[in-house]
N, C-alpha and C positions, 0 to 999 in steps of 0.2 A: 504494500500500500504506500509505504513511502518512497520508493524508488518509483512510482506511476507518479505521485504528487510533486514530487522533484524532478522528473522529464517534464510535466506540465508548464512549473512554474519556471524550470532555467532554460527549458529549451523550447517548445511549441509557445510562450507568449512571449519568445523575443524576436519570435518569425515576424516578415512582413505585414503590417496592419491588420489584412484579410485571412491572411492564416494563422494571426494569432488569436481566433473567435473558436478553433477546434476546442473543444472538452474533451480531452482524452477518460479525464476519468470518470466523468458519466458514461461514458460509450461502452468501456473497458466493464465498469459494473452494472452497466444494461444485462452484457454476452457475460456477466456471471451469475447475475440472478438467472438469465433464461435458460445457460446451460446445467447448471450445477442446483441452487434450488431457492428459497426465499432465504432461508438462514444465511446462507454462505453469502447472496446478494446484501443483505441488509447488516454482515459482519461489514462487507465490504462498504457499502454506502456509509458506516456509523465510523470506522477507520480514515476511509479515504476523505470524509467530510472533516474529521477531527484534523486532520494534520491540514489539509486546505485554510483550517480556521486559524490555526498556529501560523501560515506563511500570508494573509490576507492582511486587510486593515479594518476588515465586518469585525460588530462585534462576534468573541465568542460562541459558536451554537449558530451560526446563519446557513454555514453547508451542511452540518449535522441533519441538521431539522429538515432541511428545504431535501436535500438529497434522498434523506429516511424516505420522506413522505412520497416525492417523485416515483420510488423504488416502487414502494407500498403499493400505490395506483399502476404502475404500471405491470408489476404483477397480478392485481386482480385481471386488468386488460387481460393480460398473456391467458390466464388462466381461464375467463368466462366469455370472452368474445373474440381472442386471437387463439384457438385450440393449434393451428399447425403451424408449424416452425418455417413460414417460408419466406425467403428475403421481402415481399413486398408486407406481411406483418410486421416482420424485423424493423424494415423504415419504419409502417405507421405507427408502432410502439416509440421510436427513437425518435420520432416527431414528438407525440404526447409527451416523453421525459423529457427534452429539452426545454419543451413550449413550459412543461409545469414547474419542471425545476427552475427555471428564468422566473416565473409566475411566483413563485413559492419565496427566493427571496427575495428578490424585490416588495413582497407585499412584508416579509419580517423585517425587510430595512427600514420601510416605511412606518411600520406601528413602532418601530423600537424609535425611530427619530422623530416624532409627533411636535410639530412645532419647528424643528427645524427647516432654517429657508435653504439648507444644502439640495433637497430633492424638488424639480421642478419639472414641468409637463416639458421642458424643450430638451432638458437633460433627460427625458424617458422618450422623445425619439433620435436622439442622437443613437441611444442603448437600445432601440427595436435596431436600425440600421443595423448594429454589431449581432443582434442576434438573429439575424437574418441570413448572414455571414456563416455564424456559427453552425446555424439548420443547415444549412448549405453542407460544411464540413463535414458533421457529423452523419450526415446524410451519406457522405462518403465514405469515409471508413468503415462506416454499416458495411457498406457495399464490399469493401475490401475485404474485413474482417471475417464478415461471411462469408465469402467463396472462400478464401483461406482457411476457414474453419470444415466447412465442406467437401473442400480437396482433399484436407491431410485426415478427417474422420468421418466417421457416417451418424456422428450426432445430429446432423440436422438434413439428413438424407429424408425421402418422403418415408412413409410406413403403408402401405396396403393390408387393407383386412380384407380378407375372402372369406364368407359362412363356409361352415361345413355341409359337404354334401351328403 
């Protein structure tokens, strides 16, 4: 978890403007909750948000929370409306994480700063702009990570059921 927060933080946000909107570590604990199970995903989310929060200027508990919950939601998806594992779920799950995890803290940034004129509607589209960018990325490496994940296992290979005759 730390060496995923530390590629993020020294090396994809010092990439050029537009590439530095990837979330490696949402993406990376998307393809762990889905492969592996809700526990491992939400070790992961409650880890990789802890050390995010340690290298950030949020207060304490902004990735924690907003990540957990992110996870949370997007495993009920996977679970009760996404049943097959097939890259075009894969996006529209990593669509919903990103859209809620942006959603999730920005709205704890905002209760926790109540009164403060730091947060203003022209600074919340400058920051749509960037996570627009982001969706964009993340929408990528889905892309990559799944076939990669696909080639080298048959985790996310289809499954056929055929009744017995």
């Amino acid at each position: 978890m730390f060496l995923l927060v530390a590629i993020q933080i020294s090396f994809v946000q010092t990439l050029p403007l537009w590439l530095a909107g990837l979330n490696l570590v949402l993406v990376v604990t998307f393809f762990i909750l889905s492969l592996k199970s809700l526990v491992w995903g939400l070790w992961w989310a409650v880890g990789s948000g802890f050390f995010l929060d340690l290298f950030s200027f949020a207060p304490i508990g902004v990735n924690i929370i907003s990540l957990f919950l992110a996870m949370l939601a997007v495993n009920f998806l996977l679970n009760n409306f996404f049943t097959d594992r097939s890259l075009y779920a894969f996006l529209a799950l990593i669509i919903f994480a990103t859209i809620s995890y942006e959603v999730l803290k920005y709205f704890i940034l905002y209760f926790i700063s109540l009164g403060n004129e730091n947060l203003h509607l022209s600074s919340l589209i400058v920051i749509s702009k960037q996570e627009v960018w982001q969706l964009i990325l993340n929408l990528l490496l889905t892309v990559i990570l799944f076939n990669s994940i696909n080639f080298m296992s048959r985790k996310l290979r289809p499954m056929f059921l055929f009744p017995n005759k």
